[in-house]
N, C-alpha and C positions, 0 to 999 in steps of 0.2 A: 912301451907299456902294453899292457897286455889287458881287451875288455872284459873279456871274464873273470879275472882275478880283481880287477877294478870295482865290480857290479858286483862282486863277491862283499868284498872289502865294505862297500856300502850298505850293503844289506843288514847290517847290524843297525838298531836304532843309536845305540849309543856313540857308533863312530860315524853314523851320520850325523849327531847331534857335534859331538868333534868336530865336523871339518865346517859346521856352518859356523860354529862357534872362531874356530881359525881363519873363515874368510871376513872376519871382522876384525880380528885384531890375533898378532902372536898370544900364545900361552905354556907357560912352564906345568910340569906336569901337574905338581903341588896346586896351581890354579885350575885347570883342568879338573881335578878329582872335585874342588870346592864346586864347580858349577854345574857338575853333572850329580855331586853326592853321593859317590862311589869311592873306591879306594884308588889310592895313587897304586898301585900292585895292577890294576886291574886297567889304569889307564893308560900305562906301562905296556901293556899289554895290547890295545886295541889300536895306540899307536903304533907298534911292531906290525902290525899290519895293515897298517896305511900306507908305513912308510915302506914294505917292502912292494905294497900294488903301486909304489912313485905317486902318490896324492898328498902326502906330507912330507917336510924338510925338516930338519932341525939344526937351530946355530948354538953354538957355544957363549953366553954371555954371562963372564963372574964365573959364578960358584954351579949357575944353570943350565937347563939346554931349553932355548926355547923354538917353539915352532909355527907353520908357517905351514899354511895353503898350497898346495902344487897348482896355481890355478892358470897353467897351459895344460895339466894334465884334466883336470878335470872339464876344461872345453874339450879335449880328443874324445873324453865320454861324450860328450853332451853332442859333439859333430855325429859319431858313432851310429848313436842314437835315434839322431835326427836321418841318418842315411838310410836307418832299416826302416823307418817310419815312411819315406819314400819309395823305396823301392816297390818295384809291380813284382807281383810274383809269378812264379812261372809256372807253364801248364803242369798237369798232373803224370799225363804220357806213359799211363800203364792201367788202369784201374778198369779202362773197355777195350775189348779184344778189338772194336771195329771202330775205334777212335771217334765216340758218340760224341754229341754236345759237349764243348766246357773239357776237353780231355784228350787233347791232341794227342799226337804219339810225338813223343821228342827224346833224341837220341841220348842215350845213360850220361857219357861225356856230357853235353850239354846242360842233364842237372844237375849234375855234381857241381858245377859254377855256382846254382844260385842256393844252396847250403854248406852249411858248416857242420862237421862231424862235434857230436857233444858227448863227451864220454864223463863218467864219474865212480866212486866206488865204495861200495855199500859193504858195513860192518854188521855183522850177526851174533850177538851172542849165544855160545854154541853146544851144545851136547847133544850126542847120538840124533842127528838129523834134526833138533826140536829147538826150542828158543832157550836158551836159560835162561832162568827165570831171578837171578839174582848176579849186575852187575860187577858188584863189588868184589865179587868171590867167580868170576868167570875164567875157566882155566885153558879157555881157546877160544877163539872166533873164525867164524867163516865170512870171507874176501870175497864180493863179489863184482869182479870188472864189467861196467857197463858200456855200450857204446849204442848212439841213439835208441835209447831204449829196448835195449835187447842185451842179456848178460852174453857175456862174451867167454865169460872163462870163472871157476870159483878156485878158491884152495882152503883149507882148515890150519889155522896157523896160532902156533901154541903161544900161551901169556904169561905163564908159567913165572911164578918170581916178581910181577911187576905190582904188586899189590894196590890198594883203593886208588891212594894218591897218582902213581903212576900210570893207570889205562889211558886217561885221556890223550897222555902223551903218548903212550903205544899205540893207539891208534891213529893218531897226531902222524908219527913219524911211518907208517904204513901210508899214507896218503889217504884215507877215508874222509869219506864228504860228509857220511849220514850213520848215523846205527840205530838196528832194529834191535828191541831189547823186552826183557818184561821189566822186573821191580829195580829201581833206581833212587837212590839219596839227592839229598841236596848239594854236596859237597863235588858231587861226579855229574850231577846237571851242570854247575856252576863251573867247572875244569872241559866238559866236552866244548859249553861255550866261549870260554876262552879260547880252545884250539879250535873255532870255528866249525866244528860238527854239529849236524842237525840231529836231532834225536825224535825216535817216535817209539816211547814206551808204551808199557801195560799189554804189550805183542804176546801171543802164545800159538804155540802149536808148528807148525813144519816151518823149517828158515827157509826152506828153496819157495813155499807159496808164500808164503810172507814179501818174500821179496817179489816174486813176481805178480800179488795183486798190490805191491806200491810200486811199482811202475805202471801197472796199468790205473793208478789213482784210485783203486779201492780199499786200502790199506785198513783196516778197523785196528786204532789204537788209542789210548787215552794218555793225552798230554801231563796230568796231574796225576797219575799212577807215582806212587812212591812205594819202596821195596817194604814189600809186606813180609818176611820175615824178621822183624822186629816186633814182637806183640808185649803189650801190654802185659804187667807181672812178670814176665819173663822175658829171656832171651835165647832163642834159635834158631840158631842158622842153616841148617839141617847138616852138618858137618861143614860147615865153612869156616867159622873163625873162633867158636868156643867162648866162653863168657867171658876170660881174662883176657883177650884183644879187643881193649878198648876201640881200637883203631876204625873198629866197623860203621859205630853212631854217625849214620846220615853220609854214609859216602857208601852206599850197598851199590 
């Protein structure tokens, strides 16, 4: 089992509220959806990734499939855990030419031991350098590979065909963790979270600074941004979908 995917997997309220619920008793999905108040679709869903981080099982009984606690999996978190919480950590070994107070020099080898390389990778939606500013209707993104905090590499990779419903999985199946975006529906908030992408809408302006002030944590974006080309008496998408594709309401 692998900790990051595991701490991934957790991270969601709702499939933490899952697994305390399964360390108490099995539950079929149909009961599942009743005591969280969600759909069985979606719980379907959050168990797909529990069970691919190894934190839940599921048995065959009758007509059901019911499930079950991985709870040796979730002590290796919880040992995990408790290891980094102990661990001393180690000098800094570069930061003073003359190895002042607090800042040994300690040889490269030696700190690559006490870290672990983090990588991740960031979705942009994309035209001529800028953010596009509507979702739904986005005909490329820019990929940007990260590794401890530093982009390693970008590419511009076309979407061309995959319409509202299907982005979240396009970028699903690209490996994306997060996307930077401007206006966004409900229907593609609700799809990026299924495939576990983080999202920081209402973004504008260059996707290379974009990304690079949310790595450095100063990211200015507004979490309740919903795609504003949908106005009131009308409807325009400024050439995206035309008023007879229904398809557009609340998935921009």
């Amino acid at each position: 089992m692998e900790l990051a995917a595991a701490l991934k997997a957790l991270a969601d309220e709702n499939r933490l509220l899952i697994v305390r619920l399964l360390g108490r008793r099995d539950y079929c999905v149909r009961a599942l959806a009743r005591q969280l108040g969600v759909s069985q679709a979606a719980v379907s869903q959050h168990l797909k990734v529990l069970r691919e981080a190894g934190l839940v099982s599921g048995e065959k009984r009758g007509y059901f499939l019911h499930y079950r606690v991985e709870g040796k999996a979730l002590r290796t978190v919880s040992s995990a855990l408790a290891a980094l919480a102990r661990e001393a950590p180690a000098p800094c070994g570069g930061c003073s030419r003359d190895g002042g107070p607090g800042c040994g020099r300690v040889p490269a080898d030696t700190l690559a031991e006490h870290w672990e390389v983090n990588t991740m990778k960031i979705a942009v939606t994309y035209e001529n350098g800028q953010i596009f500013q509507h979702f739904g209707h986005c005909g490329q993104f820019k990929l940007y590979d990260v590794e401890n905090g530093a982009v390693l590499s970008s590419q511009v990779v076309s979407a061309a065909g995959s319409g509202h419903g299907a982005l979240a999985g396009f970028l699903q199946g690209l490996g994306a963790d997060c996307l930077i975006c401007g206006g966004i529906g409900g229907g593609a908030r609700t799809a990026l979270a299924q495939a576990n992408i983080r999202l920081y809408p209402g973004v504008t302006g260059d996707a290379d600074q974009a990304v690079a002030d949310l790595l450095a944590g100063k990211l200015e974006y507004d979490p309740d941004t919903v795609c504003s080309h949908h106005h009131e008496g009308g409807h325009d998408c400024h050439g995206g979908c035309g008023e007879d594709k229904r398809g557009c309401h609340g998935s921009c």
